[in-house]
N, C-alpha and C positions, 0 to 999 in steps of 0.2 A: 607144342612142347619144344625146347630150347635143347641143344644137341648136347651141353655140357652141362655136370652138374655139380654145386656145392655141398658138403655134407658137416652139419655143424653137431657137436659133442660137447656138452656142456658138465662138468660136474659145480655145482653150484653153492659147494662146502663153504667154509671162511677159510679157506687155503687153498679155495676152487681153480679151476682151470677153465679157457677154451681153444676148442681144437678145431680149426676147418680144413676139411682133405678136396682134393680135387687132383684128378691124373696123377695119382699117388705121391702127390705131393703133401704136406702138413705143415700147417703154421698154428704155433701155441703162442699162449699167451696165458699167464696169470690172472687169477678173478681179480679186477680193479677193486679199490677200498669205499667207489662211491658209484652212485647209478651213476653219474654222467658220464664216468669213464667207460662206465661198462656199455651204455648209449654209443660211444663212439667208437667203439669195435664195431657193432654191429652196421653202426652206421655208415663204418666203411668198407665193408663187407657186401651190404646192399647198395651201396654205390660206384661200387669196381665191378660188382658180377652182376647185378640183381638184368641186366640189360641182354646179357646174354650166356645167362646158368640159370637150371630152377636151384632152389634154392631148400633143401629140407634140414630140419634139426631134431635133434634129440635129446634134453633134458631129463636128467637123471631124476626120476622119482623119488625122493629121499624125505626122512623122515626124522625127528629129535632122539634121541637113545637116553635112557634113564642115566648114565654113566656121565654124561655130558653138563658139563657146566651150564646154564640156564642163558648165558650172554652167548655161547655159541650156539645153543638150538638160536638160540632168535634170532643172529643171524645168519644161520645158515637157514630155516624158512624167510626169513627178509629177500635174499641172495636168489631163493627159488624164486618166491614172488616176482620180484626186482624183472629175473631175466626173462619169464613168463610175459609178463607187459610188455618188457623191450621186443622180444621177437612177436608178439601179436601185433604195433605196433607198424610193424614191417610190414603184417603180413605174409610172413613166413611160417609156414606148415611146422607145426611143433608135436612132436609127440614126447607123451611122460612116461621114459622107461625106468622100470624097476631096477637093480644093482642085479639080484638073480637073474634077470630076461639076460640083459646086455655077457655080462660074465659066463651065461650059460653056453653063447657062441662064438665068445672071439675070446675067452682066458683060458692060455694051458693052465689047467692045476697040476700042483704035485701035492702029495700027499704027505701031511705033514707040514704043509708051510702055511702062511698067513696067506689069504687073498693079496693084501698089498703086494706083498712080495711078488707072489702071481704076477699080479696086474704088472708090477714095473718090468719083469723077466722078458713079460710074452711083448709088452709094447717096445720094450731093447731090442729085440728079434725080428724087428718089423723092415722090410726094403724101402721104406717109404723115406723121402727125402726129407726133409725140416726145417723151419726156418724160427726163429722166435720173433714172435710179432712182426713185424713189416720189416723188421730187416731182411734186405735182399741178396744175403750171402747163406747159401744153402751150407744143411753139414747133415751127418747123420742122424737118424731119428733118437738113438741114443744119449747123443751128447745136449741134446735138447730137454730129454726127459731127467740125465741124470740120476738122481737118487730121489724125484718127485713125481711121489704115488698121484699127486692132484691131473698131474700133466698126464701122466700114463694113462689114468681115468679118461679124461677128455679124450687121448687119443682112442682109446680104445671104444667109448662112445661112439664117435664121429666114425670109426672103421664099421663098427655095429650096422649104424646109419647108412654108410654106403653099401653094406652087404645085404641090405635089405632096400636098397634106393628106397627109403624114406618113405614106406609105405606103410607103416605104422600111424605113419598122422592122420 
């Protein structure tokens, strides 16, 4: 076993996100609009750490919702799919968490609010440093997240992932 380790958070929506933490560090990135983009995330992911981090992820379980337009279920299962191949592909330990599993351990609720809101609240709160995408000028975890539930998801996935070092896969 490798002394360092990566932890990837995937929400896999059509305004998805991913999130990889290490030494409480985070770097997000928006869901690419096509697999290949979304390939070479990963792809440099496993080729910056795969050498010396194991490597665990955690995809978000998710599912179509009756309320939803018929073009977003499809691709938001396409997006599951999609990311599913790319991280088996790797070889990387993937486990399929549910929204209730993940949110049950890492979202303050308040009562009365939306989950979303939740999610963005508790991941603004977080000490963890952040970067977007491979840029290498670090800033707070909030100015990263903003006012995007997708990002907050991811990160709070990816946090999920490390608080359980990826033993769910």
């Amino acid at each position: 076993m490798k002394p360092n380790n990566i932890f990837i958070g995937i929400d896999p929506g059509v305004t998805g996100a991913i999130c990889i933490i290490t030494n409480q560090t985070a770097r997000l990135w928006d869901c690419p609009s096509t697999v290949n983009n979304m390939q070479l995330i990963i792809n440099r992911i496993d080729n910056k750490y795969k050498k010396t981090h194991n490597i665990f992820a955690y995809l978000e379980n998710v599912h179509t919702i009756e309320k939803w337009s018929r073009q977003n279920g499809d691709k938001l299962m396409t997006n599951f799919g999609q990311w599913q191949g790319i991280l088996a592909s790797y070889n990387i330990p993937t486990a399929l968490v549910l929204p209730k599993t993940w949110q049950k351990y890492v979202v303050d609720k308040k009562l009365g609010e939306a989950t979303k809101k939740n999610s963005k609240d508790t991941a603004k709160k977080s000490f963890y440093w952040a970067y977007e995408g491979w840029n290498d000028t670090p800033t707070d975890i909030e100015n990263v997240i903003k006012n995007n539930h997708n990002r907050s998801d991811a990160f709070l996935i990816a946090t999920f992932c490390e608080r359980t070092k990826g033993m769910l896969t």
